[in-house]
C-alpha positions in Angstrom: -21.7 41.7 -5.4 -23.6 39.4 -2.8 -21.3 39.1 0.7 -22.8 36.0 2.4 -21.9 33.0 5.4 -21.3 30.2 3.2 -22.1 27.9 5.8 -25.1 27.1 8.2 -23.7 29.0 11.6 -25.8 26.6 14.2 -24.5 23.5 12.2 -21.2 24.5 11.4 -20.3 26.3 15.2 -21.8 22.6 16.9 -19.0 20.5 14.7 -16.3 22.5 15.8 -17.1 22.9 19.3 -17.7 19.6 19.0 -14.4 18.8 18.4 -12.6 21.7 20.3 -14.1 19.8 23.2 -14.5 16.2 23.0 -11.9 13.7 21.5 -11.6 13.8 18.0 -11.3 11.0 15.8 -11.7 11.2 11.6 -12.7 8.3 8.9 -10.9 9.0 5.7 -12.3 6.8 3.0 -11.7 6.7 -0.9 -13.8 9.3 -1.9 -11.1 12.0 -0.6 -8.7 11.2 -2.7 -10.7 10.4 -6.0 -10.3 13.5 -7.7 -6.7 12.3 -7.9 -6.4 8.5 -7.4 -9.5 5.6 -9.2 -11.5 3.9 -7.4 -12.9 0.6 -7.6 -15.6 1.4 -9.7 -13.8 2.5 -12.5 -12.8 -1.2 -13.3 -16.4 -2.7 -12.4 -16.6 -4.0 -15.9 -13.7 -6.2 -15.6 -12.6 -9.8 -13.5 -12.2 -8.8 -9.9 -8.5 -10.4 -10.0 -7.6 -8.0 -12.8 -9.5 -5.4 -11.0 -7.5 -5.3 -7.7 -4.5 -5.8 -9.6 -5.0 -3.0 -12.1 -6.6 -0.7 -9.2 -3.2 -1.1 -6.7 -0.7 -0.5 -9.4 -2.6 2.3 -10.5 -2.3 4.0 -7.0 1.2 3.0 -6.7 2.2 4.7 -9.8 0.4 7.9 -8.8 1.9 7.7 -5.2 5.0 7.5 -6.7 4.6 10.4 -8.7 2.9 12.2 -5.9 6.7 12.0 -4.3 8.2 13.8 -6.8 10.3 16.7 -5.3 9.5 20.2 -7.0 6.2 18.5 -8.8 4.7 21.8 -9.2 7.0 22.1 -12.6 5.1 19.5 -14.1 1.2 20.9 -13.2 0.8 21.3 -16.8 0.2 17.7 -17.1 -3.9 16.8 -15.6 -2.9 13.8 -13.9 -0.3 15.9 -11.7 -2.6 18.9 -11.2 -5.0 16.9 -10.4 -2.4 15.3 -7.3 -1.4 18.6 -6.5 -4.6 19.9 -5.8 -5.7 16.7 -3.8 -2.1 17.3 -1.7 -3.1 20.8 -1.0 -6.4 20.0 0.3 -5.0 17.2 2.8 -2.7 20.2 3.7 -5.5 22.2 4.7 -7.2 19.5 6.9 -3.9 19.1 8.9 -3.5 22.6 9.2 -7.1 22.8 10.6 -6.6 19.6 13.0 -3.9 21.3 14.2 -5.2 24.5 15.2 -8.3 23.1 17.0 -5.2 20.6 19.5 -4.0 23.8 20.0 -7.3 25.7 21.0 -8.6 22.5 22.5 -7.9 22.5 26.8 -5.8 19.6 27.4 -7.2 19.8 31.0 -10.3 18.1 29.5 -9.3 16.3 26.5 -6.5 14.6 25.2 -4.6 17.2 22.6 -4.3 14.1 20.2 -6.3 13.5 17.3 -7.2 10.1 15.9 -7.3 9.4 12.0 -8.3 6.2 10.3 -8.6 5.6 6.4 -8.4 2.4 4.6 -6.6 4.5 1.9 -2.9 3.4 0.3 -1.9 6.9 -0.5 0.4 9.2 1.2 -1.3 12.4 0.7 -1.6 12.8 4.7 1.9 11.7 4.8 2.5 13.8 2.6 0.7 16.8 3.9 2.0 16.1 7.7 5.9 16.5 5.9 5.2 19.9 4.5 3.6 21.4 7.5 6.0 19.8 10.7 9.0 22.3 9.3 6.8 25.2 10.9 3.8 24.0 12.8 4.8 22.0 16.6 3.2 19.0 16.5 3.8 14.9 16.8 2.9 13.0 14.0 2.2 8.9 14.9 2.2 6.5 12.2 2.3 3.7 14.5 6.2 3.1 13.7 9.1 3.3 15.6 12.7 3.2 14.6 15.6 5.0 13.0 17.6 2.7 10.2 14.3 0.8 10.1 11.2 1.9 11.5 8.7 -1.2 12.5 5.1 -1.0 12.9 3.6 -1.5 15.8 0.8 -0.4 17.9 1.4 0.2 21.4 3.2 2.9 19.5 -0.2 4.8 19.8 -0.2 4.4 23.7 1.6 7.5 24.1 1.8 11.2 24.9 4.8 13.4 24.3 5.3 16.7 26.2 7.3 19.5 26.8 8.6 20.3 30.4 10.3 23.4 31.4 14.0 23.4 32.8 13.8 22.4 36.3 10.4 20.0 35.3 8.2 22.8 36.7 5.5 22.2 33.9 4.5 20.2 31.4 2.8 20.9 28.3 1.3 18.5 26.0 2.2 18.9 22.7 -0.4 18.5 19.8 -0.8 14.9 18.3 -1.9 13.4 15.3 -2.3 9.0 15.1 -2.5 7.7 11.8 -4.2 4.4 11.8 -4.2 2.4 8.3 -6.9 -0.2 8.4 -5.9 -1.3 5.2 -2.3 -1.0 4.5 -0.6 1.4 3.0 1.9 2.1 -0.3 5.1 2.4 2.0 4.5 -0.8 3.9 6.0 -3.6 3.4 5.6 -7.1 4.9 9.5 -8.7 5.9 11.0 -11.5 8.4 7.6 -11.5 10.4 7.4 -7.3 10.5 6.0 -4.9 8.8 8.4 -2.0 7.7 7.1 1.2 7.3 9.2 3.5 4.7 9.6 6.9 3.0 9.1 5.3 -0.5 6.6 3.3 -2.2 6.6 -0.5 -2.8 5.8 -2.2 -6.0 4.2 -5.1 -3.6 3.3 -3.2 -0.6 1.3 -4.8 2.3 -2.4 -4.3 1.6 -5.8 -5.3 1.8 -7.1 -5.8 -1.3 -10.3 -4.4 -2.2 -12.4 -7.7 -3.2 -15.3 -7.7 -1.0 -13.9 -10.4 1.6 -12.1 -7.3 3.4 -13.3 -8.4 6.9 -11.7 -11.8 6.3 -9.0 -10.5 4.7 -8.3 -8.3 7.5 -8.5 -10.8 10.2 -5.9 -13.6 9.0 -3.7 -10.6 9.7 -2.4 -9.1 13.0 -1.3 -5.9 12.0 -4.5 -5.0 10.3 -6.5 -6.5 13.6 -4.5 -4.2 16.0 -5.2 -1.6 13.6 -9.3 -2.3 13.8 -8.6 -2.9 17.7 -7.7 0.9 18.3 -10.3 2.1 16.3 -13.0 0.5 18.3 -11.8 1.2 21.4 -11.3 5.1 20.7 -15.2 4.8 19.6 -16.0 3.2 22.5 -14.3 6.1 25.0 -17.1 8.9 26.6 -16.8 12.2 25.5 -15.9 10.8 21.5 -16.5 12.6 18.2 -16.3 10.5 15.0 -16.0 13.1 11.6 -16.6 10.6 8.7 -16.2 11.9 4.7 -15.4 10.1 1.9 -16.5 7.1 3.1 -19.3 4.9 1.5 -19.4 1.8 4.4 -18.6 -0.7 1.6 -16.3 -2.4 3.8 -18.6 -4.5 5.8 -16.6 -5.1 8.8 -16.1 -1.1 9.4 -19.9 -0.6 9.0 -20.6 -3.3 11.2 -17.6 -1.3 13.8 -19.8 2.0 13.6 -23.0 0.8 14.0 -22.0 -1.1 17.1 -20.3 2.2 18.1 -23.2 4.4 17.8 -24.7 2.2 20.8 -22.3 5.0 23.1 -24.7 7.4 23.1 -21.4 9.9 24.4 -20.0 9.2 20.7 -21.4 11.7 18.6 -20.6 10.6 14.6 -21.1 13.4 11.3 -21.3 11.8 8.9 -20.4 14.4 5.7 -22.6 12.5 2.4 -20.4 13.1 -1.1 -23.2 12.3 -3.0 -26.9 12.0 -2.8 -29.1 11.6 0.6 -26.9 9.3 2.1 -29.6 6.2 1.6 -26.7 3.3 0.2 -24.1 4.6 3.2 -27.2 4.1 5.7 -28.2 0.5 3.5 -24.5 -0.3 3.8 -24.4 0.5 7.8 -27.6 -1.7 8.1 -29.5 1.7 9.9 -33.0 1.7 9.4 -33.7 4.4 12.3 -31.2 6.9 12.5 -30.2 6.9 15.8 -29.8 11.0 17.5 -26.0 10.5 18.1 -25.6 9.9 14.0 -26.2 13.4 12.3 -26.0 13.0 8.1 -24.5 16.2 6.8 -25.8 17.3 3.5 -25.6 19.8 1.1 -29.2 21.1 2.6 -27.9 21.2 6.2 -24.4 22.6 6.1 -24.4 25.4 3.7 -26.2 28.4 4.3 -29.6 29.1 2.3 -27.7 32.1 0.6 -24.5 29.7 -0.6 -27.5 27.4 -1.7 -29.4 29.7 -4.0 -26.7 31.8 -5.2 -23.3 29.5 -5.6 -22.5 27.9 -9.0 -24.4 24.1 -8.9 -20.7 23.0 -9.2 -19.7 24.3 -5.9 -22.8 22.7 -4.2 -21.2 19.9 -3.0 -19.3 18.5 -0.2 -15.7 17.3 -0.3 -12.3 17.4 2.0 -12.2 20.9 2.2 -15.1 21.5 4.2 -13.8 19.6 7.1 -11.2 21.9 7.4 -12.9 25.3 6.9 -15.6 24.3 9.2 -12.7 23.6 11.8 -10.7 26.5 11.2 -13.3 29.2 10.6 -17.1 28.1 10.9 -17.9 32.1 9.8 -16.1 31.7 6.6 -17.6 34.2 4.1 -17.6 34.1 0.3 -18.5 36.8 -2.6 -20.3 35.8 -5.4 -21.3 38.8 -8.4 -25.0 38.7 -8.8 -26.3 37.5 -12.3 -27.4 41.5 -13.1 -23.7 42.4 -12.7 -22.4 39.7 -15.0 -24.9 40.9 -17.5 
């Protein structure tokens, strides 16, 4: 039995002080939820009308699903297992983003943390509705309300902390911003607002995935104010920008990041699903990669043991590595050598 650091320590420790220290922000893109939800390639072969069409309804249904109270009955089914274990692992990264807030000195950085995805789903929703029974934290979606809860966002201006009895302290409590670039399942676009909700729409408010995203995007407001915050929190000193799943398709993102790298205090890691990373840097229009943009690979973040000794199907990078690499850089792992198994 080999006992080994799965992960490279100088790599892993610099992310997490990283964000333990500077304000964190997160990209979520499509490739965190594939295991569970399609993505746009699988209907490549087909009319791009059809395609969007097919693709939305597709991630409605398995929202929907992904709703279900006491799912875990039905894991015999792959589709569901398959949602469940995609839920747990957005779980895990709030967990994590909630442990470093609470290690993180407020003295020098906001305890708030900043995500943005162009996904639909609810898996952070989700995720954020299992943990707030027993973890003390503020979740922002950007909506405020109680009957009806409207999107806006000046909601994100805003801190919320404790003070004791007599207002003899204040504390700030832990904070978690969820920005949807794109829309999302449980919005829906009424008398001039857009209504956030705790169920899914058959015709929620979206942007479709067809390639014209950036124009898209811009006819509406919402979606604007929603860019808006995103470039200003790049834009702040003292910034860290964690991107995974994300393949810089949509043009007008890329074209966001790139500008952002120019604030050489913004430091972005950019975790590579698959590959070396050469389409996402084609797609941000990067021919020299600038010092403040650090691609993390397979080679770079796991340790040279992990490497050499962990099944080929575990060398890989997906959601969860976020979150051990924020929780516990040190992590260790067992693996039986081969002249035990023989």
């Amino acid at each position: 039995m080999s006992i080994f650091k799965k992960y490279n320590i100088d790599m892993a420790h610099e992310i997490r002080k990283c964000a333990l220290e500077k304000q964190l922000n997160i990209l979520i893109g499509s490739g965190c939820s594939a295991e569970a939800l399609p993505l746009m390639s699988k209907y490549e072969d087909i009319d791009i009308s059809d395609r969007n069409e097919k693709l939305v309804n597709e991630i409605i249904r398995r929202s929907k699903i992904s709703m279900f109270k006491n799912i875990t009955k039905y894991r015999k089914f792959e589709i569901i297992d398959k949602i469940i274990k995609t839920q747990d692992s957005y779980k895990k990264l709030i967990y994590s983003i909630i442990d470093i807030l609470n290690l993180s000195n407020s003295r020098q950085v906001p305890r708030t943390v900043n995500i943005f995805t162009t996904n639909y789903d609810l898996f952070i929703e989700n995720a954020v509705n299992d943990l707030q029974s027993h973890s003390r934290f503020i979740f922002n979606d950007g909506a405020s309300g109680y009957f009806e809860r409207i999107l806006n966002s000046s909601n994100y201006n805003q801190v919320v902390a404790y003070k004791g009895i007599n207002d003899n302290y204040i504390s700030e409590i832990p904070s978690i911003n969820l920005i949807k670039s794109h829309g999302s399942v449980n919005w829906e676009y009424k008398d001039d607002k857009v209504i956030v909700s705790n169920m899914v729409f058959d015709k929620p408010m979206v942007v479709l995935p067809t390639g014209y995203e950036e124009q898209e995007t811009f006819i509406n407001n919402y979606f604007h104010d929603m860019l808006r915050k995103f470039q200003i929190e790049l834009d702040k000193p003292q910034s860290i920008l964690i991107i995974v799943g994300f393949s810089f398709q949509d043009k007008h993102i890329a074209k966001m990041v790139k500008r952002a790298l120019q604030n050489r205090e913004l430091i972005v890691y950019l975790f590579v699903y698959k590959g070396d990373g050469k389409s996402i840097l084609e797609n941000l229009q990067v021919k020299d990669i600038p010092t403040n943009l650090k691609l993390i690979v397979t080679n770079n973040i796991y340790s040279l043991e992990y490497i050499k000794l962990a099944p080929k199907s575990d060398i890989k990078l997906t959601l969860d590595n976020i979150s051990e690499i924020l929780s516990n850089p040190e992590i260790q792992v067992k693996i039986e050598d081969e002249e035990e198994n023989n």
